[in-house]
Structure formats: C-alpha cells, structure tokens
N, C-alpha and C positions, 0 to 999 in steps of 0.2 A: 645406649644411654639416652633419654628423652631429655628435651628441651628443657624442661620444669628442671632438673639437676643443673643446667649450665642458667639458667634463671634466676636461679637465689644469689642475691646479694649474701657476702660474709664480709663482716667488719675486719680489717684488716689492722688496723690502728693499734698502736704497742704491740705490734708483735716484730718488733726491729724489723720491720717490713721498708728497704730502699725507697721502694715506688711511692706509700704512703706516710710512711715515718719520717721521711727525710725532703718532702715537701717546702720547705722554709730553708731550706739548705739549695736543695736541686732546682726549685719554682718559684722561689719567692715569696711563698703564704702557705699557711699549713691547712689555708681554706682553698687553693687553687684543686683542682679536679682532674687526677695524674691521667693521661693517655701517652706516656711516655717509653719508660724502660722496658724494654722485652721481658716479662713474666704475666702470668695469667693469671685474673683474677676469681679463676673456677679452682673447685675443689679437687684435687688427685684421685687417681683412682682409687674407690674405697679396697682395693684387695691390697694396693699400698699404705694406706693407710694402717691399715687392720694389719699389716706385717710389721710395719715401724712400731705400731704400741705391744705389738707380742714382744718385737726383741728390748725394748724399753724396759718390761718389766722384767728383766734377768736383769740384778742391778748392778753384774761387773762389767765395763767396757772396754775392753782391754783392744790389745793389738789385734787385727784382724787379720786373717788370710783369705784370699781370693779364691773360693770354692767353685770346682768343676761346673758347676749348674751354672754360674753368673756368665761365662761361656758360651755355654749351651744356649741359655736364653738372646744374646747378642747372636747366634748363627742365625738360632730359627729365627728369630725376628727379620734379620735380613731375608733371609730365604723365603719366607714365605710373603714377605710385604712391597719385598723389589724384587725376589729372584734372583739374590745375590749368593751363592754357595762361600763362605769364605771360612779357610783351614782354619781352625784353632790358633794356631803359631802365628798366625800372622796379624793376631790381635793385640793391641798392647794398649796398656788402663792407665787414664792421664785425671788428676783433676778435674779440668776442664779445659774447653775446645782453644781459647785463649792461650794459657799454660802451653798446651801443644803447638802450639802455629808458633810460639816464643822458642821453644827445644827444638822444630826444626825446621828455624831460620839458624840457631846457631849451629847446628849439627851438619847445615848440609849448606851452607854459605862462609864466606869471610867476609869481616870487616871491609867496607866499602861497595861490595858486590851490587849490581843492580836488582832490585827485585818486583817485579810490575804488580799490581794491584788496578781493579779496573773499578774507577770513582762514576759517578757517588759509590760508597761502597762502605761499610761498616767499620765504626771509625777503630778498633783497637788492630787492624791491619796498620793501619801506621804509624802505631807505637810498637807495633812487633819488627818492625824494620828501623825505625829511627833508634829506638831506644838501642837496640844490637848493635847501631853504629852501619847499619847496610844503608845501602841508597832506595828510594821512593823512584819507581819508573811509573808513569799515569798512560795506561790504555782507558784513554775515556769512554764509558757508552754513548751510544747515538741515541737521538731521540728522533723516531722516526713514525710520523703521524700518531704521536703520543706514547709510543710504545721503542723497549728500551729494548737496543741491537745492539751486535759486539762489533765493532771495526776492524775487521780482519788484517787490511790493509796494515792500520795503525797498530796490530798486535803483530804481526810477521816485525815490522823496525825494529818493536820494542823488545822483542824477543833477542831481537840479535846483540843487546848488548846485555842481556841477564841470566841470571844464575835460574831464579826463580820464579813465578806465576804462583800468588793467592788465589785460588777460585773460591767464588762463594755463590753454594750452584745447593738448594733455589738464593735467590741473590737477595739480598738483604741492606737498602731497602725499597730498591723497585721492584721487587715480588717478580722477577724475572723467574721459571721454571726452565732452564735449558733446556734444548730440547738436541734428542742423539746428533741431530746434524751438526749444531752447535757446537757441541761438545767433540764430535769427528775431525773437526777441525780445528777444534782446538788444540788436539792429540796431536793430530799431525805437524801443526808447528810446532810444538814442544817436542816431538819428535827428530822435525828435524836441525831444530836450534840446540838440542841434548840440554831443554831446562826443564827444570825439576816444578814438579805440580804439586801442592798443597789443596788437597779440598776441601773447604769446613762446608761439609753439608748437613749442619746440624737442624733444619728446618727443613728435612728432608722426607718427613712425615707430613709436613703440612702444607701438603699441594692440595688447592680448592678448587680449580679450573685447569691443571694440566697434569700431567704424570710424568712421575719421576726418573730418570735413570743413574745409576751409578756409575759412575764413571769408572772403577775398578771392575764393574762387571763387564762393561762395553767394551773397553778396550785392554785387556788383557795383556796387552803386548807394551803398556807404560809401567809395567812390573818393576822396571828397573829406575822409573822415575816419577813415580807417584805415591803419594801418600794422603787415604781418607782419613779425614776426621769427622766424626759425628758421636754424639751424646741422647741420652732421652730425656734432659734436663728441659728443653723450649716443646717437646712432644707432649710431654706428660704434665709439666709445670713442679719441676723438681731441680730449679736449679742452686736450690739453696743446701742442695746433698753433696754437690759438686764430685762430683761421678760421669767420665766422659771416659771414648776409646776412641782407637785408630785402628785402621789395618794397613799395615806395610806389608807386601808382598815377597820384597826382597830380602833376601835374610841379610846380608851384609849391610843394610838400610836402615835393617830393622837394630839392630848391634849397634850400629853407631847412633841411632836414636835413641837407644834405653841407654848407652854410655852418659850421652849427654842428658838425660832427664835424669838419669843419678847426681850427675855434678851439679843439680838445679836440688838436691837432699829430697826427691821423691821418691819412697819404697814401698811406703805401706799404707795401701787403701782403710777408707772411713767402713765402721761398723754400719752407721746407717743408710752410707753412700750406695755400698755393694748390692746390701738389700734391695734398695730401693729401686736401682736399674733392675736388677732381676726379675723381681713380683713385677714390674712392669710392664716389662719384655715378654715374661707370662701370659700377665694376666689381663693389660691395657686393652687389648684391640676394638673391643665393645665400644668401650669408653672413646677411646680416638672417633672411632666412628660417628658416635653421636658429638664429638667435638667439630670435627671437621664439618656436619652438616652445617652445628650453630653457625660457624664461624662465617660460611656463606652465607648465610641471612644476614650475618652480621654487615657483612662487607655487600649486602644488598641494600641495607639501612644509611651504610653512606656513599651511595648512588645515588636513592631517594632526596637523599638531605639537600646533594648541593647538584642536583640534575637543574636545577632553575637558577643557579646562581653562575653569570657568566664570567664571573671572578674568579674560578675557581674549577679547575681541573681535574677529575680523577684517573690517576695514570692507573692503564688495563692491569690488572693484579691475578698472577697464576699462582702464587705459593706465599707461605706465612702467612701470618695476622698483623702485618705491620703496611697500612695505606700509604702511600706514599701522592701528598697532594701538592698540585702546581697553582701558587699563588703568585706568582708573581706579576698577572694582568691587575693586583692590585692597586700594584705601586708604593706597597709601602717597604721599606726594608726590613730585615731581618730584626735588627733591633726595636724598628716600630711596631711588628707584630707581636715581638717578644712582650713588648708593653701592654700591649691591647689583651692579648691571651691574658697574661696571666693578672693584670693589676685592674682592666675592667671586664673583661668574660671570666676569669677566673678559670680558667682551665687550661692543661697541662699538654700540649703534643710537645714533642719534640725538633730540633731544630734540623734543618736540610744541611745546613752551614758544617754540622761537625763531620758531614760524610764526605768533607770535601769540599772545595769553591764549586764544583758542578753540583751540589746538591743545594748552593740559594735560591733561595725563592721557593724552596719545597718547604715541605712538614712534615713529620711522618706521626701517623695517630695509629695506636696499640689498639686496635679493638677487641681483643681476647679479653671480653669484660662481660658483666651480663649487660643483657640489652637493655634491660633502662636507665642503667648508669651509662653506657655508649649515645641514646638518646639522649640526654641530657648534656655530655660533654660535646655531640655537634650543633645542638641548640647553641649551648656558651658559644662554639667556634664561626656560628653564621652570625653571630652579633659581634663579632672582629670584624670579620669578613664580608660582611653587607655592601660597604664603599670602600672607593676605591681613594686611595690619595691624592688629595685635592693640588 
C-alpha cells in the first residue's frame, strides 16, 4: 500500500467518532486538533471494507456463530507474522483486550491479591485491578540514558508478594519492544514466584524499529501461567468492531476463564466484528506493510520537529504509534501545558499524568494520522512548547 493511501485526509466528524466527536468533552474545544486516543486516522483495509458492505447488504442481522475460518485466519496470521504455531483450542474470542485483562484478573486472582503492573504504563490496567477490589503493585521502569528498562531487582520484591504480572509487551506508552532477553527473565521470575502473566500484546503488529516476540512462543514452558491477549482492532484500525482473542495454553486455565467470561453474559460474537478480524487476518498484510513504513516517517517527522528544541525530549520508540515525549525541562506543569495545548496551540496529545505519577511531565502524541495533519499538530505543539517557565 503506497504512501498516497495513508496521505489522504478523511473527515471524521459526525460519525460518533471519540477522538473527533467528542473533542469539547475530552479537549475542551471542538476546534482543538486531537493527537490523543489510540485509533487511526487511515482508512481500513479495502478488502475490509469491501466485506463489511457485502454482509451489510443481507438485511437480517441476527445471532452470529463463530465460523472455522475466523480461526484459521487468527493461526495463520500468528504463524506466519511471528512464527507462533498456536492449536485451535487454545484460542478463545473476547470483546476486547480490556474486557479480557477485567475476566482474568477475576478468574485467576481474589479480592485483595497483589497484582504488579509496570508504570507509566496504560491507564485501564488500573482500573482492571482497583475496580476487582485487588491491590496495585508498581514495578516502575528506569529511565536509562533516555530509554526505558525494566528493574529486575525491583520486579524479583514485587513478585514475591503477587498473584499476578500485567505485561504490556510492545509497551504502551514508552514504545518499549521487549526484547527475548527481557522477557527470559521475566519468565523466570514468574516462574519462580508461581505468578501468573497476562500479556496484552495487542500492538504487536506494530513494531517500527524492533522485532517482536511472543511470549507464548518463547517460552512454552509458562503454559501453566500465561495468558496472551491480542486483537487486530490497533493493527488494522478496527476498534470500533470490538473483536479481540486470547490464547490460554492450559486447558484447566482456559475453563475457568470462559466460566468466568460467562458470568460477565459474554456468548455471542458481533456479525461484523467476526468479519472484520477474519478478512483482516486474510487479507491485511499489504496494507500493514505500507502502514508500518508511513508510520516511520511519521515518527521521523517528530524527530525533525523538536530535534532543535532543548525543551523537549524524544524518548527512543521501537513499537506503536504512540510518541511518548519528555517535557518537563520546561517547567511548566501538567495542568499548565494542559492550558497551553489546548486553549492557545489548540491541540490535543495526551496527558503522561494518567499512566501513572511516573508518567508527569510526559505527553504522549498519536501519530497514526496522515502527515499533514501530524505537521500541523507539532507546529501547534512547538508553540506550547517554545519557553520554558518563567
């Protein structure tokens, strides 16, 4: 897929679009200029498309069943894009990656339990634990000559008093890509602390500077204490199908996770959901490809922007479309930038503050946008950003 396709600007507005619709709700002007919520502002693939308006115009919509192919497309896609072979049985179809990390925290935790999450770190992780009634365990990242590490040290303590480990592998929103060694080690503590791994690697398609691995492929032998999540909703830009899977390895694992996503009244997948990850999983990979190039450019464009501004840091990014920038040699705080952005630049990143107290004095800016609306929203953001507080 060429440039010129992720190029065009599409008007977004009235189409109950969060990101754009709800501007004056989430920004505070419905003139502010969103670089915020995770969704793309490119079009889907057209084989997706072109399959959503075929089954559109059959006008009954009734219950749906979850046909052998939509399977099929979930293995091969693994198999051939990471090399992951994974059985049939051991896939199981959630809403979305959210919903899932919600069924098992309750499936495979109690009430109180500790469950470590490693901040800054994507904020509906701590509502899948506080809201459950578990407890918040903080393995902070390091920042180490600008670039974000896991604390071994400080993840071995924290382990020893938990049930559970959130991974979010590539990491969301320091654009961390784990890399095998990383993650070996991570095995083996949770190995030998017996706590259970959640991984939402749902941005696990969109490594730009590093390469992926799975963690269920790697280590084979957390069978009995791991569980992937991942979805093609942030891959493709389809998250409004809310259509996502897991693979649990373990069968007894797997049994008491669909017990408990029953008890949450989820049975029966969306007609256009199913669709949509399938013909995806199919038909995407072109399309990714030419995504993934843009999206380096993209994230080359704000390199350029603030390479001369000594205000203003860009932390090294291996995966996602989510920049993750270090402001805080400005001086101003969170709520002063908040002002600046959106009331005189008019534009929309998001705030460091909700991933966490380790994520003040960050930003994080959406670039999955075409380039001349991303040019224009770091324009707006060097005109915040210019001085530093007096």
């Amino acid at each position: 897929m060429s440039a010129d396709f992720f190029d065009q600007v599409i008007d977004r507005v009235n189409t109950n679009s969060v990101k754009w619709d709800m501007r004056e709700e989430y920004l505070g002007g419905a003139d502010v200029l969103p670089l915020w919520v995770a969704d793309m502002d490119f079009r889907s693939p057209p084989a997706v498309t072109a399959a959503l308006i075929e089954r559109a115009q059959h006008p009954i919509y009734g219950y749906a069943a979850r046909p052998e192919r939509m399977f099929k497309a979930i293995q091969h896609w693994n198999q051939t894009r990471h090399n992951w072979e994974i059985p049939q049985e051991q896939i199981v179809i959630n809403p979305g990656v959210v919903f899932a990390l919600n069924v098992a925290v309750r499936a495979f935790t109690q009430a109180g339990d500790g469950i470590v999450v490693q901040p800054p770190v994507y904020a509906p992780f701590y509502g899948a634990i506080t809201d459950n009634g578990r407890t918040i365990i903080e393995n902070r990242l390091l920042e180490v000559d600008g670039r974000y590490q896991i604390d071994f040290a400080d993840l071995d303590a924290k382990l020893a008093q938990a049930k559970m480990l959130v991974l979010c592998s590539p990491h969301n929103p320091v654009g961390r890509v784990w890399n095998a060694d990383e993650l070996n080690r991570i095995a083996d503590l949770c190995l030998q602390h017996n706590v259970m791994i959640v991984s939402d690697d749902i941005h696990c398609d969109l490594t730009l500077f590093a390469e992926f691995t799975p963690l269920g492929r790697l280590r084979p032998d957390l069978a009995d204490l791991l569980i992937t999540l991942a979805a093609p909703s942030k891959t493709f830009n389809l998250p409004g199908l809310t259509t996502s899977y897991g693979v649990i390895a373990n069968e007894e694992l797997r049994k008491r996770y669909e017990e408990e996503k029953g008890r949450s009244g989820y049975h029966i997948g969306t007609v256009f959901g199913d669709i949509g990850l399938t013909v995806a999983y199919e038909s995407g990979a072109e399309w990714l490809d030419g995504l993934r190039e843009y999206l380096r450019e993209n994230y080359r464009l704000i390199e350029q922007t603030f390479a001369d501004n000594p205000l203003v840091r860009l932390t090294p990014l291996e995966g996602t479309y989510l920049a993750w920038l270090d402001v805080r040699a400005t001086g101003w705080s969170e709520d002063e930038l908040t002002e600046r952005f959106r009331t005189q630049a008019k534009v929309g990143p998001e705030k460091g503050g909700l991933y966490g107290e380790a994520g003040l004095g960050f930003w994080r800016v959406n670039f999955a946008t075409p380039r001349s609306v991303l040019a224009e929203g770091l324009r707006r953001m060097q005109l915040a950003l210019a001085e530093q507080r007096a």
